[in-house]
VMD Tcl script that draws the C-alpha trace (Angstrom):
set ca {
  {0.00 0.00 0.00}
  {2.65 2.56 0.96}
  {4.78 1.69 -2.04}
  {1.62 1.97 -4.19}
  {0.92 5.50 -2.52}
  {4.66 6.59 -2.76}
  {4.49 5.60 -6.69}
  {1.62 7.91 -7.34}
  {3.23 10.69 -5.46}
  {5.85 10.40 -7.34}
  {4.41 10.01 -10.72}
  {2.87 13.74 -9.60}
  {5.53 15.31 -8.43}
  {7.32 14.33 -11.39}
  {4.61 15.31 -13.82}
  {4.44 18.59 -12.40}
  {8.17 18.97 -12.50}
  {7.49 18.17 -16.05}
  {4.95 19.89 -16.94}
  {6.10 23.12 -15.30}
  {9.88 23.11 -17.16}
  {7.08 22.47 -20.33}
  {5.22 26.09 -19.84}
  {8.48 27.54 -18.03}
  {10.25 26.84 -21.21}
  {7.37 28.04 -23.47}
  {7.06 31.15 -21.26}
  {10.85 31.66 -21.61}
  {10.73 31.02 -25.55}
  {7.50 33.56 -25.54}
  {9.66 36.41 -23.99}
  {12.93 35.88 -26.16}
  {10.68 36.59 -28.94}
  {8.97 39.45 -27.63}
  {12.33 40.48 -26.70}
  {13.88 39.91 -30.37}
  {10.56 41.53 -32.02}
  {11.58 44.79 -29.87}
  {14.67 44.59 -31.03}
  {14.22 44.55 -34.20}
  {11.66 47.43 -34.21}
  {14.64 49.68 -32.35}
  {16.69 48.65 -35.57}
  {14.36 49.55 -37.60}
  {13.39 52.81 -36.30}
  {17.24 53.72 -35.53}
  {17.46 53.70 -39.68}
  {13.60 54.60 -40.53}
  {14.92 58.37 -39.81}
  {17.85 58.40 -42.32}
  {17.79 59.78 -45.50}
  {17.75 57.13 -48.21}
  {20.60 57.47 -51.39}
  {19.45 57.05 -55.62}
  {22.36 57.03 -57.58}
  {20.78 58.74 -60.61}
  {23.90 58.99 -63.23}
  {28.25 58.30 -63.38}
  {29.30 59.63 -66.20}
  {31.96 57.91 -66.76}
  {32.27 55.56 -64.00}
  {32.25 52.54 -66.09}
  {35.41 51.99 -67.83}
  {36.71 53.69 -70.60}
  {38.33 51.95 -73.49}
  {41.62 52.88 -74.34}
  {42.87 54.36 -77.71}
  {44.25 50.71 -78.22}
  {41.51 49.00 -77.63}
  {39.17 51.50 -79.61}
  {41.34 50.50 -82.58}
  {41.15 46.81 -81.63}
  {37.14 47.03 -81.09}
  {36.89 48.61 -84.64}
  {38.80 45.64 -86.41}
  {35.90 43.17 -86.35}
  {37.37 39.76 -86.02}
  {35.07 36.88 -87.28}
  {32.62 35.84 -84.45}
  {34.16 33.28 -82.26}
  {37.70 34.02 -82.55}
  {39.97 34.51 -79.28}
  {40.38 38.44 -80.03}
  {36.48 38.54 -79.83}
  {35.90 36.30 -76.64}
  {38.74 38.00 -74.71}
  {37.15 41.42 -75.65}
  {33.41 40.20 -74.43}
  {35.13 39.24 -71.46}
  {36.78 41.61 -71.08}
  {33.79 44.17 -71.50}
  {31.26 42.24 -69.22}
  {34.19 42.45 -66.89}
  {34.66 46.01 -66.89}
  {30.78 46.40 -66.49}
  {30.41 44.59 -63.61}
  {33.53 46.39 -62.28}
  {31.91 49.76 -62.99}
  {28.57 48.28 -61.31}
  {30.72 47.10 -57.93}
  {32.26 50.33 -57.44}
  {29.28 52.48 -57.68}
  {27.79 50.27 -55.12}
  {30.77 50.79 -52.97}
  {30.23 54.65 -53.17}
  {26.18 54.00 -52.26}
  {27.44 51.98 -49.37}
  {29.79 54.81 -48.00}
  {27.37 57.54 -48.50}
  {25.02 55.85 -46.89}
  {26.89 54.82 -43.96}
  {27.82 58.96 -43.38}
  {23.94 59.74 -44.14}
  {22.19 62.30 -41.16}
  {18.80 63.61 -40.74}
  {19.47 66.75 -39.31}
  {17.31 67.22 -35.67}
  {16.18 70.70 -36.59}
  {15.01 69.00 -39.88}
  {13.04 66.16 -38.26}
  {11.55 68.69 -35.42}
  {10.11 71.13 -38.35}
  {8.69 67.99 -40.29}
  {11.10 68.90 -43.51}
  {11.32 66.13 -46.08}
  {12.67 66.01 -49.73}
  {15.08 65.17 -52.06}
  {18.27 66.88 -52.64}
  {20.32 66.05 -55.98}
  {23.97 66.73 -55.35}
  {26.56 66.05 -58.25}
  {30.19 65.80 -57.37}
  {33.62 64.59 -58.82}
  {35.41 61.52 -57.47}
  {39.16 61.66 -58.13}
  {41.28 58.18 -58.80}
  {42.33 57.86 -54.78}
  {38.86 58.37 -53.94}
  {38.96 61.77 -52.65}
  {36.04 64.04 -53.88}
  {35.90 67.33 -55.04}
  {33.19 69.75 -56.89}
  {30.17 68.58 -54.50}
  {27.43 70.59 -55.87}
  {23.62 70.85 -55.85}
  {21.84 70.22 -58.96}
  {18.22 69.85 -57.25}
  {17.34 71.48 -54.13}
  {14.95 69.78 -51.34}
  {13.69 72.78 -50.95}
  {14.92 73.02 -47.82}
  {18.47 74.71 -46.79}
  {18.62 72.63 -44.00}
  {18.64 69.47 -46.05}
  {20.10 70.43 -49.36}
  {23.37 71.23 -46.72}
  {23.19 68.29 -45.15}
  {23.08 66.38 -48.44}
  {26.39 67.92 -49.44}
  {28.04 67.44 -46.13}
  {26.99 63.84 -46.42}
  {28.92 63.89 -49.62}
  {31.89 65.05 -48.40}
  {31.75 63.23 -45.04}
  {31.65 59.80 -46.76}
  {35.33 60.31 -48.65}
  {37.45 59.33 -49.01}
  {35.54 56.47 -51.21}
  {36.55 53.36 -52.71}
  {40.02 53.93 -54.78}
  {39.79 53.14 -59.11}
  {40.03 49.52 -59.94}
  {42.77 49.07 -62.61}
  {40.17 48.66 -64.75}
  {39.26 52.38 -64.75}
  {40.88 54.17 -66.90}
  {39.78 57.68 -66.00}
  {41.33 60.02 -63.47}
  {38.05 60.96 -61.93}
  {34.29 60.42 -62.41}
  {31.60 62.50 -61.98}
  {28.60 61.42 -60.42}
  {24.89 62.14 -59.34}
  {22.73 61.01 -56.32}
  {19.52 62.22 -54.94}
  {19.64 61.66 -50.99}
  {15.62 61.26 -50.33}
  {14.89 63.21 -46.97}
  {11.71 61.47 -45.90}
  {10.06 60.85 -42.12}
  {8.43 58.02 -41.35}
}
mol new
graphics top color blue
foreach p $ca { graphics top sphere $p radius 0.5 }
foreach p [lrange $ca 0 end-1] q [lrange $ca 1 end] { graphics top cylinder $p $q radius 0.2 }
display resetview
């Protein structure tokens, strides 16, 4: 009788044990998410107040040919020959170059982006276009605005952000200019 008696008290004790670490551990899972989920919105809302960055037009910023291999390109070699594959090559090459670096600038002007406090407390939004010249070792020079936010306030902060985010990526060997000029709009916008 007493062994029968201490079996079912300790089929309930354990039980409970169990069944306790089950909702302790569901309760524990229920708050890391809660806590991830807040998280996530402070992320979000840390960046939801920057300005956002369009690069519009580089002129130049893809690679320019050569005089040599203008003069090569304009000799048309049958199609399939090694002079015409190595060209392709190296043409989608150079593209993708020219597509890499002006992500790289993106990235670095959006890392030095700002929404300027006085700008957020009046409610100003808008996009500025500033154009400006980046030289070989990735210093800039020439930061101008081309479109104004119409806002002082921002369209100063745009350039600033220009200038803050040099020096920027240094030419590839592949780029055979001495500086590029390009165009962004930074897009001013609250959320």
């Amino acid at each position: 009788m007493i062994t029968m008696a201490a079996l079912l008290l300790s089929a309930a004790v354990h039980g409970a044990a169990i069944y306790g670490a089950a909702r302790f551990g569901s309760a524990d899972a229920k708050q890391q998410e809660t806590e991830t989920a807040a998280a996530a919105a402070v992320e979000r809302a840390k960046y939801a107040m920057l300005p956002d960055v369009e690069i519009i037009s580089g002129r130049r910023a893809s690679p320019k040919p050569d005089a040599a291999e203008e003069e090569a390109l304009e000799k048309k070699e049958p199609f399939g020959t090694a002079k015409q594959e190595s060209a392709a090559f190296e043409a989608e090459r150079a593209a993708n170059e020219s597509f890499l670096y002006r992500d790289g600038v993106k990235r670095a002007i959006q890392q030095a982006r700002f929404y300027p406090p006085q700008a957020r407390k009046e409610g100003l939004e808008g996009p500025a276009g500033v154009e400006f010249t980046i030289l070989k070792d990735g210093s800039v020079e020439n930061v101008a605005l081309f479109s104004s936010s119409g806002s002082g306030v921002l369209d100063r902060e745009a350039m600033d952000t220009i200038s803050r985010a040099a020096p920027y990526p240094r030419f590839t060997a592949l780029m055979k200019d001495d500086k590029i000029t390009m165009q962004v709009f930074i897009v001013f916008k609250l959320n």
